[in-house]
PDB file as gemmi writes it, atoms N, CA and C in Angstrom:
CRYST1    1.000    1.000    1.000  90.00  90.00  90.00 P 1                      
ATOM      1  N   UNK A   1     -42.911 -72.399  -4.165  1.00  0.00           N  
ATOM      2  CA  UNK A   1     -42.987 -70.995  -4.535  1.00  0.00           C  
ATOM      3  C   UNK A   1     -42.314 -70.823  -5.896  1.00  0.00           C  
ATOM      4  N   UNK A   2     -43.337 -69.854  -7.210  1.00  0.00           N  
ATOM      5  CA  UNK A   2     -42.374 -69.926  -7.807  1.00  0.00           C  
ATOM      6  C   UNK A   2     -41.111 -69.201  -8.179  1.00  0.00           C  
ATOM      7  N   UNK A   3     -40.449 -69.134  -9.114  1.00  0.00           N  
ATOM      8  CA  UNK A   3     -38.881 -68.174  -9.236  1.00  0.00           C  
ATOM      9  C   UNK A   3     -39.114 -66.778  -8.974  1.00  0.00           C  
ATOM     10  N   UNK A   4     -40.230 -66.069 -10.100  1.00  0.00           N  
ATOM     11  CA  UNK A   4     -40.585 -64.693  -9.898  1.00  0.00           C  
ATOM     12  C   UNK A   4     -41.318 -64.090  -8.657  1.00  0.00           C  
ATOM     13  N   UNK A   5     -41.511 -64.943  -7.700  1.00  0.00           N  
ATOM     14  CA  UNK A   5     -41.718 -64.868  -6.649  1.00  0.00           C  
ATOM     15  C   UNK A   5     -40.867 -64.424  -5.525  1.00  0.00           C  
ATOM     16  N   UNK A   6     -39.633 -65.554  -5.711  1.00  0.00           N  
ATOM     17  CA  UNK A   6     -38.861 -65.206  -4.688  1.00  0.00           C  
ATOM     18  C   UNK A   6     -38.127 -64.180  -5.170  1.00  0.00           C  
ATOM     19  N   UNK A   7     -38.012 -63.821  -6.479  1.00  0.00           N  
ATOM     20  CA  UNK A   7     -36.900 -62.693  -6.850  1.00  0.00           C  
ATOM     21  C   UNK A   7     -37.582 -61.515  -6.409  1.00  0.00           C  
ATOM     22  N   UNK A   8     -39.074 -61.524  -6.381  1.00  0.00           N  
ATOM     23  CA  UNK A   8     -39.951 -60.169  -5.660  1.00  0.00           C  
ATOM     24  C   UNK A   8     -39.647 -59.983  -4.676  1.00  0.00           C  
ATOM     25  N   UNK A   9     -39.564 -60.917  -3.508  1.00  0.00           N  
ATOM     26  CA  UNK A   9     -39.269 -61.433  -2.326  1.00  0.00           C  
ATOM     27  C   UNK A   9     -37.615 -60.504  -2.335  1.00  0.00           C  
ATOM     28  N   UNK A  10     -36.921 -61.089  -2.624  1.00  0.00           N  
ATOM     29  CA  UNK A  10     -35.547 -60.675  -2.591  1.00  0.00           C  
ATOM     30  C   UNK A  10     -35.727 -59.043  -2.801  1.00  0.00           C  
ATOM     31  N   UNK A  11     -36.060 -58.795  -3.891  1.00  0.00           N  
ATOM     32  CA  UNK A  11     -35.863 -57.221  -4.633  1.00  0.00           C  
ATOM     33  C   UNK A  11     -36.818 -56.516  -3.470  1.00  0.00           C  
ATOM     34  N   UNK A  12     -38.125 -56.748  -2.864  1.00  0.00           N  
ATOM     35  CA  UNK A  12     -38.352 -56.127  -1.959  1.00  0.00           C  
ATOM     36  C   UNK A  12     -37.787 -55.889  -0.419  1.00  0.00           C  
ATOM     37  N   UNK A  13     -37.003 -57.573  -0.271  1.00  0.00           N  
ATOM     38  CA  UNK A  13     -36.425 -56.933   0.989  1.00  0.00           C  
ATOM     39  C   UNK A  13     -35.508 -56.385   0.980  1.00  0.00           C  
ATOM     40  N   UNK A  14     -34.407 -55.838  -0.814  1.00  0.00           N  
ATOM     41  CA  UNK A  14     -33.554 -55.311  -0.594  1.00  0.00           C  
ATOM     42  C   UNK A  14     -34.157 -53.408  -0.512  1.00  0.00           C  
ATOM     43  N   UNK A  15     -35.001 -53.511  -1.321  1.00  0.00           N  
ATOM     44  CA  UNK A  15     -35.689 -52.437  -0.995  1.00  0.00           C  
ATOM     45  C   UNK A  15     -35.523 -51.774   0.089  1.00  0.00           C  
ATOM     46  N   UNK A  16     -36.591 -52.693   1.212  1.00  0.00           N  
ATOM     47  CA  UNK A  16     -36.501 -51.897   2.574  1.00  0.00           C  
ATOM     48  C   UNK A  16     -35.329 -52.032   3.166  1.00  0.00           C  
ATOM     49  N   UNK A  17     -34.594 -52.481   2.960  1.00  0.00           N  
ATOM     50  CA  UNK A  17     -32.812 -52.221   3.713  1.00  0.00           C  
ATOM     51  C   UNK A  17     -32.114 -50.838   3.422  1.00  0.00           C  
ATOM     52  N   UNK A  18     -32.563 -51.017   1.856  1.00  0.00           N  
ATOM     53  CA  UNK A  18     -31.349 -49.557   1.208  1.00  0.00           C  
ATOM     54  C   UNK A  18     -32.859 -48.030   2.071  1.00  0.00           C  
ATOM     55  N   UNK A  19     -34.074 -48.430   1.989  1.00  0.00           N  
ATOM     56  CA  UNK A  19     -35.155 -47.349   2.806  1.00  0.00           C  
ATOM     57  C   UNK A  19     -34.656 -47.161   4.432  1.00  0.00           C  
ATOM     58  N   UNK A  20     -34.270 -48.451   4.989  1.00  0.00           N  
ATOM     59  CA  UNK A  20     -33.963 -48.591   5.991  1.00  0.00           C  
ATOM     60  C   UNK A  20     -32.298 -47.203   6.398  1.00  0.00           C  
ATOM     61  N   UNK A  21     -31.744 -47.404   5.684  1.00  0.00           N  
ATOM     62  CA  UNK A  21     -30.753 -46.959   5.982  1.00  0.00           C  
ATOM     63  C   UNK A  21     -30.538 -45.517   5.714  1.00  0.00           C  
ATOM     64  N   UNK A  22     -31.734 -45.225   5.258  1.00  0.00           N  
ATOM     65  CA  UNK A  22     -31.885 -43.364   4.809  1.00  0.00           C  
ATOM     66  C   UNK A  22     -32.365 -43.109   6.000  1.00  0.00           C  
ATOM     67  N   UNK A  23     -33.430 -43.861   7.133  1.00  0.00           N  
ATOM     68  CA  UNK A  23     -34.062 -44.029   7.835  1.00  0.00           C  
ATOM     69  C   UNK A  23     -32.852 -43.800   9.061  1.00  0.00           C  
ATOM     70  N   UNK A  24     -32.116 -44.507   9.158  1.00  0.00           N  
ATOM     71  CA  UNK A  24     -30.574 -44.506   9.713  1.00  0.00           C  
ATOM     72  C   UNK A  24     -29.929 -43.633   9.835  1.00  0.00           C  
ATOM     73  N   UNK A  25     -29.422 -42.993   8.670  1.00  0.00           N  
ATOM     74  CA  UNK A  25     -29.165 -42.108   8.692  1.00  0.00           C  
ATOM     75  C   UNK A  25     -29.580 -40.461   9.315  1.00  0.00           C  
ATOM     76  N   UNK A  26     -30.540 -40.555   9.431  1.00  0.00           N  
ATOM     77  CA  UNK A  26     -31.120 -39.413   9.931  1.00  0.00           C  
ATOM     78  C   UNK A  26     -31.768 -38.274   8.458  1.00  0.00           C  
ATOM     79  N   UNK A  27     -31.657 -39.042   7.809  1.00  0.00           N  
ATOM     80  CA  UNK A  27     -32.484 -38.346   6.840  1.00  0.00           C  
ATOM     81  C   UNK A  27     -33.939 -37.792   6.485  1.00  0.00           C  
ATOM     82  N   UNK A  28     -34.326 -38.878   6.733  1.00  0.00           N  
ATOM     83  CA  UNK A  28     -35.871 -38.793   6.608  1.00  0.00           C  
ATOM     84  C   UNK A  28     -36.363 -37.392   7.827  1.00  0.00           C  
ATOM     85  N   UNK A  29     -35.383 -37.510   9.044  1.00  0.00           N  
ATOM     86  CA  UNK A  29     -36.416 -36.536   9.911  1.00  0.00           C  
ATOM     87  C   UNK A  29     -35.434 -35.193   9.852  1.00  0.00           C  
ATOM     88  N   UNK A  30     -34.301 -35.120   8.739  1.00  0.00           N  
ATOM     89  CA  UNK A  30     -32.999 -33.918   8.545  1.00  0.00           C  
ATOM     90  C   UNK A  30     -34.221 -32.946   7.587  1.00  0.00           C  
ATOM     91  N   UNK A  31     -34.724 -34.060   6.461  1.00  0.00           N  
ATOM     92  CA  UNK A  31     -35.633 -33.349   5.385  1.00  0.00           C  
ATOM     93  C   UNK A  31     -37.026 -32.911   5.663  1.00  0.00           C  
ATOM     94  N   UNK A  32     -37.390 -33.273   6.392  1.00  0.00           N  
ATOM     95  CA  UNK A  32     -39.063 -33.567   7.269  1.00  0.00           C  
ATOM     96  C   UNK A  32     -39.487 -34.377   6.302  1.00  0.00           C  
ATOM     97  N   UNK A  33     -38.864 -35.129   6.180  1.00  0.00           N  
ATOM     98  CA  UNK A  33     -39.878 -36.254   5.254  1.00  0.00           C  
ATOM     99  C   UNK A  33     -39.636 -35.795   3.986  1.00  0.00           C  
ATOM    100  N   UNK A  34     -39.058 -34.674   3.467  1.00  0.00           N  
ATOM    101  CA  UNK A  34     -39.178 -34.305   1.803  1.00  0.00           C  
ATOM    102  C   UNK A  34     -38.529 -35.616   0.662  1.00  0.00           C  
ATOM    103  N   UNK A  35     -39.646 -35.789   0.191  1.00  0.00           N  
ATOM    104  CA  UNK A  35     -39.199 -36.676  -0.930  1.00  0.00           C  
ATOM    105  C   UNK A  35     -38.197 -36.009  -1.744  1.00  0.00           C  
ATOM    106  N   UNK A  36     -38.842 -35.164  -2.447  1.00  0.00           N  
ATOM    107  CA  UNK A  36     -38.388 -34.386  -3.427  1.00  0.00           C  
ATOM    108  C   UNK A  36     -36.708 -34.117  -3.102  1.00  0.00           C  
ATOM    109  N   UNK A  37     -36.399 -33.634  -1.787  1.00  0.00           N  
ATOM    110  CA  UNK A  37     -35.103 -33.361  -1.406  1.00  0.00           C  
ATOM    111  C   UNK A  37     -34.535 -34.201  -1.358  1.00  0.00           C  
ATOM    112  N   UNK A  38     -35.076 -35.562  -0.492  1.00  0.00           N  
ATOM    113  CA  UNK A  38     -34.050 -36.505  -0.549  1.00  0.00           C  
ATOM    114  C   UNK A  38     -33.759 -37.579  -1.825  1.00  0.00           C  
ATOM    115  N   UNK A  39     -34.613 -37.105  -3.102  1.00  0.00           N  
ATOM    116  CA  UNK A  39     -34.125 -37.928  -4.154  1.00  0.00           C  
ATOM    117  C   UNK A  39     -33.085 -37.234  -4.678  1.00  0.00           C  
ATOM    118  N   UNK A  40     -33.688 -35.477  -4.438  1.00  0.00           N  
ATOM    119  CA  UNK A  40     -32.022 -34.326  -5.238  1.00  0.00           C  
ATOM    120  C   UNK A  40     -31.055 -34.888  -4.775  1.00  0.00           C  
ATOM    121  N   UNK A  41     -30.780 -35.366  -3.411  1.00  0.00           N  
ATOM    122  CA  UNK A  41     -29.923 -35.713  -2.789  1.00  0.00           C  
ATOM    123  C   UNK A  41     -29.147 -36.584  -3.014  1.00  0.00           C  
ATOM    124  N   UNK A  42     -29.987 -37.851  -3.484  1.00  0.00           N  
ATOM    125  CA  UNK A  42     -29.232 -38.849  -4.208  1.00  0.00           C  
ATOM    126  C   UNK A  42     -28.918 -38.937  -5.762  1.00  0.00           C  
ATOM    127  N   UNK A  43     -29.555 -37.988  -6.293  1.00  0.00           N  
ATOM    128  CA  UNK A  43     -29.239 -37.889  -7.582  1.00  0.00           C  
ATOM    129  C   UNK A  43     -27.867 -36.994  -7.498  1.00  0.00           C  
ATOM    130  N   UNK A  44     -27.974 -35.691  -6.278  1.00  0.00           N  
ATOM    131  CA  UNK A  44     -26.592 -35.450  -6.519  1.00  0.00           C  
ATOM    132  C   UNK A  44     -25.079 -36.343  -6.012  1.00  0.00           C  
ATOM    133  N   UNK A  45     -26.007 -37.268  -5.554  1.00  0.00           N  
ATOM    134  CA  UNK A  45     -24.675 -38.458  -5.064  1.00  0.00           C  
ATOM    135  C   UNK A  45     -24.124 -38.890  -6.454  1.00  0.00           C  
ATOM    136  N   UNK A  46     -25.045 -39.835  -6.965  1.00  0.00           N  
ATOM    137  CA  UNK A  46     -24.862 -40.276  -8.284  1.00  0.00           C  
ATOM    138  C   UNK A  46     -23.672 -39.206  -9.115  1.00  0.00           C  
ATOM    139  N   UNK A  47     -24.479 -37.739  -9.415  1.00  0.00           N  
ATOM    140  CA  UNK A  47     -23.399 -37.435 -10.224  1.00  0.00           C  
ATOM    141  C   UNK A  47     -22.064 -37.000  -9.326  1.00  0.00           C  
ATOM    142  N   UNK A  48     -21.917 -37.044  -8.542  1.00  0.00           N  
ATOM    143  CA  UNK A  48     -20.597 -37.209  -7.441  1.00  0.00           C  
ATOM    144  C   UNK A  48     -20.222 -38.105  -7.569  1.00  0.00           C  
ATOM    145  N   UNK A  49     -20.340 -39.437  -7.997  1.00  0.00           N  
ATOM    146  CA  UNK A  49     -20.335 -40.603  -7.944  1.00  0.00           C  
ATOM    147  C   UNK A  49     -19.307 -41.037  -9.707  1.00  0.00           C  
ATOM    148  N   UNK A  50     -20.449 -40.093 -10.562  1.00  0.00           N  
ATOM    149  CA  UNK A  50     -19.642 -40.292 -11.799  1.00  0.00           C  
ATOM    150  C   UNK A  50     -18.797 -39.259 -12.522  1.00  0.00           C  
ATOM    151  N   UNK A  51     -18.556 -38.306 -11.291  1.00  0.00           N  
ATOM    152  CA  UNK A  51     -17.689 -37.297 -11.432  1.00  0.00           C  
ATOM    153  C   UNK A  51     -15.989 -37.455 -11.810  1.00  0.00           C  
ATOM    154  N   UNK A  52     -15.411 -36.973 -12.004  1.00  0.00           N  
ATOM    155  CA  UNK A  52     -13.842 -36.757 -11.901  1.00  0.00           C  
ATOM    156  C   UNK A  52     -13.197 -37.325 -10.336  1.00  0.00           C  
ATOM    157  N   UNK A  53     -14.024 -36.832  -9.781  1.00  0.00           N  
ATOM    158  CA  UNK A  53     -13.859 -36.888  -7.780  1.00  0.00           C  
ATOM    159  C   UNK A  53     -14.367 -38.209  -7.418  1.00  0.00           C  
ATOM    160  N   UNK A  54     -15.228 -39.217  -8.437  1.00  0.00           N  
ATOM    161  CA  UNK A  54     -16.024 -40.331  -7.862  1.00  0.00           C  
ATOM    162  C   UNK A  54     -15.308 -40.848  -7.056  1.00  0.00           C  
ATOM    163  N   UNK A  55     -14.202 -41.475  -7.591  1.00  0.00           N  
ATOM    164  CA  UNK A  55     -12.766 -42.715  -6.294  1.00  0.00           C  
ATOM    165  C   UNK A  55     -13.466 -41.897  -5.073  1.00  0.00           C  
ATOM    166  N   UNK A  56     -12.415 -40.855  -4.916  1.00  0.00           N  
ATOM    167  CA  UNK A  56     -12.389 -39.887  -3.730  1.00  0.00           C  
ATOM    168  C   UNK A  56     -13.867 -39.733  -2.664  1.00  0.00           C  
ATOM    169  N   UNK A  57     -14.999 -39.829  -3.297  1.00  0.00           N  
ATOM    170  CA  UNK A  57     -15.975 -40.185  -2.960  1.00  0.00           C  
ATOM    171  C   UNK A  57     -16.151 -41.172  -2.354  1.00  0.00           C  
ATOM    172  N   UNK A  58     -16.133 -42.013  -3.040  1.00  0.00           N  
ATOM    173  CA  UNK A  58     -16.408 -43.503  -2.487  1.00  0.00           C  
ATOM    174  C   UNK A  58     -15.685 -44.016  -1.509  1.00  0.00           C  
ATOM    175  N   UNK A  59     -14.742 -43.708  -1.391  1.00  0.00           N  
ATOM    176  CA  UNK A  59     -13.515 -44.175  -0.266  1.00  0.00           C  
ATOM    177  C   UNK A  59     -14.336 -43.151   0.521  1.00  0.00           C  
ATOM    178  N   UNK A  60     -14.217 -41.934   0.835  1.00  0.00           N  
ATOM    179  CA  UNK A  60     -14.463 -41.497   1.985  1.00  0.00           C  
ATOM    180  C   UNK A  60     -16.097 -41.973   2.762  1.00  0.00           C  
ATOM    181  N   UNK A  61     -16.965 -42.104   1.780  1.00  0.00           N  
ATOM    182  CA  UNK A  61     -18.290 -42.155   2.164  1.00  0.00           C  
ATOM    183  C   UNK A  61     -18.044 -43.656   2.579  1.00  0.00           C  
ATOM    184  N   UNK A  62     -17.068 -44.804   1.890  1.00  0.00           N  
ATOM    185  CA  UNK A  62     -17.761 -46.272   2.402  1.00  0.00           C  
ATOM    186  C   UNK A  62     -16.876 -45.838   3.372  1.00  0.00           C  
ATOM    187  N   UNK A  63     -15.824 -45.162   3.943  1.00  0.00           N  
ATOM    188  CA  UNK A  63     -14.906 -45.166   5.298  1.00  0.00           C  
ATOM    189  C   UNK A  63     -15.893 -44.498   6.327  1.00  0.00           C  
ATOM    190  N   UNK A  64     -16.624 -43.633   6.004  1.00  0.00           N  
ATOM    191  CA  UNK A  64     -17.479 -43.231   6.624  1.00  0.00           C  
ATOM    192  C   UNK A  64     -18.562 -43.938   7.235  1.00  0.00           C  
ATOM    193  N   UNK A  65     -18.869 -45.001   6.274  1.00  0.00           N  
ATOM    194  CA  UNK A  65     -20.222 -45.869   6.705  1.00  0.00           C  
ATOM    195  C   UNK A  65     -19.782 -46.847   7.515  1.00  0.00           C  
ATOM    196  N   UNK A  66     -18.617 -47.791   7.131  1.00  0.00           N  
ATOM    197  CA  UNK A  66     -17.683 -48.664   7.895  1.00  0.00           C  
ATOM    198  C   UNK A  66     -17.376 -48.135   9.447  1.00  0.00           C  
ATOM    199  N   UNK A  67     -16.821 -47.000   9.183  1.00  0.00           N  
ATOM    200  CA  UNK A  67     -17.204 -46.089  11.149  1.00  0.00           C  
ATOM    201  C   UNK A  67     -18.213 -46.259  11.818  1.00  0.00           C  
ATOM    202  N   UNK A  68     -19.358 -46.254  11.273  1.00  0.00           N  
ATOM    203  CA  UNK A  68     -21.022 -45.721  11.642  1.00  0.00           C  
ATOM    204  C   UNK A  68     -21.294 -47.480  11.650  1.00  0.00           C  
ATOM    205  N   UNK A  69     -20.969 -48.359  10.818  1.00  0.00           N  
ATOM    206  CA  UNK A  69     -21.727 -49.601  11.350  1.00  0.00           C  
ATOM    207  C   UNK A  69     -20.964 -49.925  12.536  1.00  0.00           C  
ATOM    208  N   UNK A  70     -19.575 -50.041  12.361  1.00  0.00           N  
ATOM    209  CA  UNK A  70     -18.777 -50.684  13.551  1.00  0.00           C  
ATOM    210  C   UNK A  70     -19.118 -49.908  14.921  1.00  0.00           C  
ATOM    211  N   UNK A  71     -19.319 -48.396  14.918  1.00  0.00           N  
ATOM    212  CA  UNK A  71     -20.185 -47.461  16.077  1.00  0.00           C  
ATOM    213  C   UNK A  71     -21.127 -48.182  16.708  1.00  0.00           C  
ATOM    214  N   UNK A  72     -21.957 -48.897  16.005  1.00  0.00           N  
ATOM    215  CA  UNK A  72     -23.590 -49.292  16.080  1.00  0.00           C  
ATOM    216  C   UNK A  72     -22.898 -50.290  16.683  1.00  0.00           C  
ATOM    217  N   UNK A  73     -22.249 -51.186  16.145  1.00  0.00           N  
ATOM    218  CA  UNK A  73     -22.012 -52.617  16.647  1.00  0.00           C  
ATOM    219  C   UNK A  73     -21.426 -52.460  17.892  1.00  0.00           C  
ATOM    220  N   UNK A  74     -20.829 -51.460  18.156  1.00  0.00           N  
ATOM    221  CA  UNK A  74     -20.040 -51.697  19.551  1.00  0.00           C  
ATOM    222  C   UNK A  74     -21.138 -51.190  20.824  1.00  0.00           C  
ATOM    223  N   UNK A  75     -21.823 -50.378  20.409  1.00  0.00           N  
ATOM    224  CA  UNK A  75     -22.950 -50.194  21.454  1.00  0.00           C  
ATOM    225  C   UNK A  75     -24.144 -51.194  21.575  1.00  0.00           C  
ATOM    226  N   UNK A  76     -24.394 -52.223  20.331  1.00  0.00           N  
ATOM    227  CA  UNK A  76     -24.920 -52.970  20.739  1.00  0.00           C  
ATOM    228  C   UNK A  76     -24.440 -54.697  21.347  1.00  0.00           C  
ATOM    229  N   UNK A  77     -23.355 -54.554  21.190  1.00  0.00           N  
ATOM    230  CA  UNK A  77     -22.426 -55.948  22.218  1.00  0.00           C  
ATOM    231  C   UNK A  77     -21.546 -55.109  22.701  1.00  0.00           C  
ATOM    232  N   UNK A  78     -21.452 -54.680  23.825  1.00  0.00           N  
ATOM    233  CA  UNK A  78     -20.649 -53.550  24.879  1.00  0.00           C  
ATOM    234  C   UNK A  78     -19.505 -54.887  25.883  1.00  0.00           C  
ATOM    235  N   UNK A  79     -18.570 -54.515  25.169  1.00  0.00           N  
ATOM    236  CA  UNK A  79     -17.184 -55.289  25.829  1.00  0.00           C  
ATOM    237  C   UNK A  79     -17.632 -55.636  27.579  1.00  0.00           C  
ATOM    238  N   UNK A  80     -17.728 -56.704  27.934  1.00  0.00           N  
ATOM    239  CA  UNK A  80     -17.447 -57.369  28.569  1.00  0.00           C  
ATOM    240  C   UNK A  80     -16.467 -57.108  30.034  1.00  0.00           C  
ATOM    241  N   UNK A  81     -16.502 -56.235  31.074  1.00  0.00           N  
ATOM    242  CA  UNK A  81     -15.683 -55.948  31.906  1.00  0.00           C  
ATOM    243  C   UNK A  81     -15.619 -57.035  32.953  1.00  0.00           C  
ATOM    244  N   UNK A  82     -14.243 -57.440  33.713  1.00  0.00           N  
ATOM    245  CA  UNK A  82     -14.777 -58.316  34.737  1.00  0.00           C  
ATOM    246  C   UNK A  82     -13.872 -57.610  35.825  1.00  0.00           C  
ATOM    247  N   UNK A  83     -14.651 -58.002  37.445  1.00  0.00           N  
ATOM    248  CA  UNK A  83     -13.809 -57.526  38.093  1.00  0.00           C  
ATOM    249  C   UNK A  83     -12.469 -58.133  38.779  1.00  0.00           C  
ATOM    250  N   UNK A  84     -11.623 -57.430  38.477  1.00  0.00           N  
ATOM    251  CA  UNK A  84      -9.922 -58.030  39.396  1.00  0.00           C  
ATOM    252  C   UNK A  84      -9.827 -58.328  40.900  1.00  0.00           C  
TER     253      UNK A  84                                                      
END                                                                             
């Protein structure tokens, strides 16, 4: 296979991960599907992002996401009880 191949390869499956996770989020069915809204949306991230407030941002939103994966993870391998 050649190089520009797999870098398509790569760049598309990062694609559907970062799609995936709007998907996750509950976005796609918060907006009914609005494109238009959910790009305002991220464009107003961005300038939140390169705001005065960005740090403050970012800490709370990756503390936020770090909650929400470890959430996911614990409902999908559910601790182990045994009986005494």
């Amino acid at each position: 296979m050649r190089n520009w191949q797999v870098e398509r390869r790569k760049r598309t499956r990062h694609l559907i991960e970062l799609g995936g996770l709007v998907v996750k989020a509950g976005i796609v069915e918060l907006t009914d599907d609005n494109r238009a809204m959910i790009y305002g949306a991220l464009i107003w991230m961005a300038d939140k992002l390169n705001s005065d407030d960005g740090e403050r941002a970012r800490e709370l939103w990756a503390g936020k996401g770090k909650e929400a994966f470890a959430a996911e993870q614990e409902i999908k391998t559910p601790t182990t009880s045994y009986p005494q």
